[in-house]
C-alpha positions in Angstrom: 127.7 153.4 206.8 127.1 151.9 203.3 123.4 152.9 201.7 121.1 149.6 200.8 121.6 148.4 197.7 118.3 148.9 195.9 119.4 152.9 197.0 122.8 152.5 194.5 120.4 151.1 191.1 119.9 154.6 189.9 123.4 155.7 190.2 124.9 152.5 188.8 122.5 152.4 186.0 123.8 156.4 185.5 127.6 155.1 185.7 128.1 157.2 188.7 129.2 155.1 191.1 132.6 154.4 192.3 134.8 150.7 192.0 134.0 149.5 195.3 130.0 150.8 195.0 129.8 149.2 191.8 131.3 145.7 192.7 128.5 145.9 195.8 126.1 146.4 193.5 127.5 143.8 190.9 127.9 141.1 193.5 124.4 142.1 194.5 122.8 141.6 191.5 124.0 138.4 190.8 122.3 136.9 194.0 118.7 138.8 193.4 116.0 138.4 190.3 114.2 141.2 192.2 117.1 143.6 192.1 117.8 142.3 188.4 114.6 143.0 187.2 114.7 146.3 189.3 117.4 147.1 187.3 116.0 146.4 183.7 113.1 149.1 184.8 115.3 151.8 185.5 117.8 151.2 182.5 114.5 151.1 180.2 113.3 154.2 182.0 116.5 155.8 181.2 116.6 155.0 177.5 112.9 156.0 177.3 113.9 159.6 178.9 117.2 159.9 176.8 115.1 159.1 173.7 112.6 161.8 174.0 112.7 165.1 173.0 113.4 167.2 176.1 110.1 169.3 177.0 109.6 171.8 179.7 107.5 170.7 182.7 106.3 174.0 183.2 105.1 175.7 186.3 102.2 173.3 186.8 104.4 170.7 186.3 107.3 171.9 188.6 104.4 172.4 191.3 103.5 168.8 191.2 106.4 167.1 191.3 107.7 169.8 194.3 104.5 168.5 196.2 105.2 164.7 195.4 108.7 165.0 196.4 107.5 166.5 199.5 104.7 164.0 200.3 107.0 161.2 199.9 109.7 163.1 202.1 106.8 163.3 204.9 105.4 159.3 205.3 103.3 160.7 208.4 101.1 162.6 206.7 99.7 159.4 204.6 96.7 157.2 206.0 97.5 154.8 208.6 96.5 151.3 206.7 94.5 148.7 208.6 96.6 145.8 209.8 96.9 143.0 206.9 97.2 146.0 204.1 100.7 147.7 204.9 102.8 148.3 202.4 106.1 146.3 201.9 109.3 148.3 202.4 111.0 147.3 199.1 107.5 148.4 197.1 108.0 151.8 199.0 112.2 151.8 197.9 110.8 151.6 194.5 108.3 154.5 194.5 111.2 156.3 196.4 113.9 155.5 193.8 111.4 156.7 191.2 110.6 159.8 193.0 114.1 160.8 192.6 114.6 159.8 189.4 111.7 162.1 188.6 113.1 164.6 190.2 116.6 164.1 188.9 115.1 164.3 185.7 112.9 167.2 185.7 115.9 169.3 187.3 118.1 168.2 184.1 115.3 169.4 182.0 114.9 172.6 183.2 118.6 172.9 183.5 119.3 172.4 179.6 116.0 174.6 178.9 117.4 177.8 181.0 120.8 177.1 179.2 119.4 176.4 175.4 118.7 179.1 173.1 115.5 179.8 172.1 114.2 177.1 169.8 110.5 176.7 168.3 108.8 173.6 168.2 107.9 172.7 171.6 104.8 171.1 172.4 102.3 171.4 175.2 102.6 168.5 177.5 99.1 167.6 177.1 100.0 167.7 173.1 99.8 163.7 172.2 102.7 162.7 169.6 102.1 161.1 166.2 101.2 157.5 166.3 99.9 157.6 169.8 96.9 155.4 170.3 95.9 156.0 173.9 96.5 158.4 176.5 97.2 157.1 180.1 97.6 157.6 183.7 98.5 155.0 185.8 97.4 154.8 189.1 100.2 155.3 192.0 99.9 152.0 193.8 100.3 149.9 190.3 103.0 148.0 190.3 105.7 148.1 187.9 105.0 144.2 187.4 101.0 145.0 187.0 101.8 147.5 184.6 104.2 145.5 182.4 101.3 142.7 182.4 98.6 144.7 181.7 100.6 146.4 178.7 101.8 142.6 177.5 97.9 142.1 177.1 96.5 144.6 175.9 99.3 144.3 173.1 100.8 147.8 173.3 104.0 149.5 174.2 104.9 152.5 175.6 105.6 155.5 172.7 106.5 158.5 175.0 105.7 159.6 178.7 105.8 160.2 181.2 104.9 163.9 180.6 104.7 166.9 183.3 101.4 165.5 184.4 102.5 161.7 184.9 100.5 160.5 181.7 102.1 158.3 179.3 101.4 157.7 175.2 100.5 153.9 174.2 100.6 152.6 171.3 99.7 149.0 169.7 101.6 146.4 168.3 99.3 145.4 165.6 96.7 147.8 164.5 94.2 144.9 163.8 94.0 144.8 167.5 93.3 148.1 168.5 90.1 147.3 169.6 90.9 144.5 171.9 93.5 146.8 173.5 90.8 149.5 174.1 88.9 146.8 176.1 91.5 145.8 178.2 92.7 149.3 178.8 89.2 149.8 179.8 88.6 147.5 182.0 91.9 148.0 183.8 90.5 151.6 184.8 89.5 152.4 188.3 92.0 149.5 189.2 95.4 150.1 187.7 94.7 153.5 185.4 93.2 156.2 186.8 92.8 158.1 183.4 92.4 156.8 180.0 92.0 158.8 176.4 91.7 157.3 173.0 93.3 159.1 170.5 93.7 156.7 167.6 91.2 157.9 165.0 
């Protein structure tokens, strides 16, 4: 029995499938804007996590991905929702495919830690990183597509994240309108970021 295609994204975007996989997957991409743009996310997220500087999760962080992993692994133990406010499968395959590329990725980390030598320099994952105007944490049910909006206008891009703790570093695209970003970062709170810090001086 062949998996759903939306399943195969991470592994293609890895180069990890084989011929007949990957021609399933091209063929299905070429039908589907949704799986295309599915796609760009998870090739963008991989760039992003290839680009950063590989930090260690650390115990608290290993704890809260293990519990994520495990509340997604258990979909009995959420709320039942009211009729009229369930939540569509494909928006579920996406917070599952992310789930495991989180994992995927925190196990690689750890795996290149335990085998590095010893090397200064490490920051705390709380530690912000030069140039980083806002600190943020997105809430779980924001989409990718509310995110990417909300980022388009408030005029700022994503510098680093996501750490051990989920949060993710912003910074804007024209430092004349830093404080027109603050605004709309602001009032996005409560509704698509559950967490917000300024750090820009």
């Amino acid at each position: 029995m062949t998996r759903p295609v939306e399943e195969l994204l991470p592994f293609y975007v890895n180069g990890t499938l084989d011929a007949a996989e990957r021609a399933e997957v091209d063929a299905a991409l070429a039908d589907s804007a949704d799986l295309r743009a599915e796609l760009e996310v998870l090739t963008a997220l991989r760039k992003q996590m290839q680009a950063n500087e590989v930090e260690s999760p650390g115990e608290f962080g290993l704890a809260r991905l293990m519990r994520d992993v495990e509340r997604e692994g258990h979909p009995s133990s959420t709320p039942v929702k009211e009729p009229g406010t369930v939540v569509p499968v494909r928006q579920l395959r996406i917070w599952q495919i992310a789930a495991a590329l989180v994992l995927a990725i925190g196990l690689a980390q750890s795996f290149v830690l335990l085998n590095a030598p010893g090397e200064p320099g490490f920051e705390l994952a709380s530690g912000g990183a030069a140039g980083a105007d806002f600190v943020v944490g997105f809430a779980p049910d924001a989409t990718e597509a509310q995110i990417r909006a909300l980022l388009l206008d408030a005029g700022v891009e994503i510098s680093a994240g996501p750490s051990a703790l989920g949060l993710y570093e912003l910074a804007v695209l024209d430092e004349a309108g830093i404080e027109a970003a603050e605004e709309m970062l602001l009032a996005a709170e409560g509704r698509l970021i559950d967490m917000l810090e300024v750090t820009a001086p």
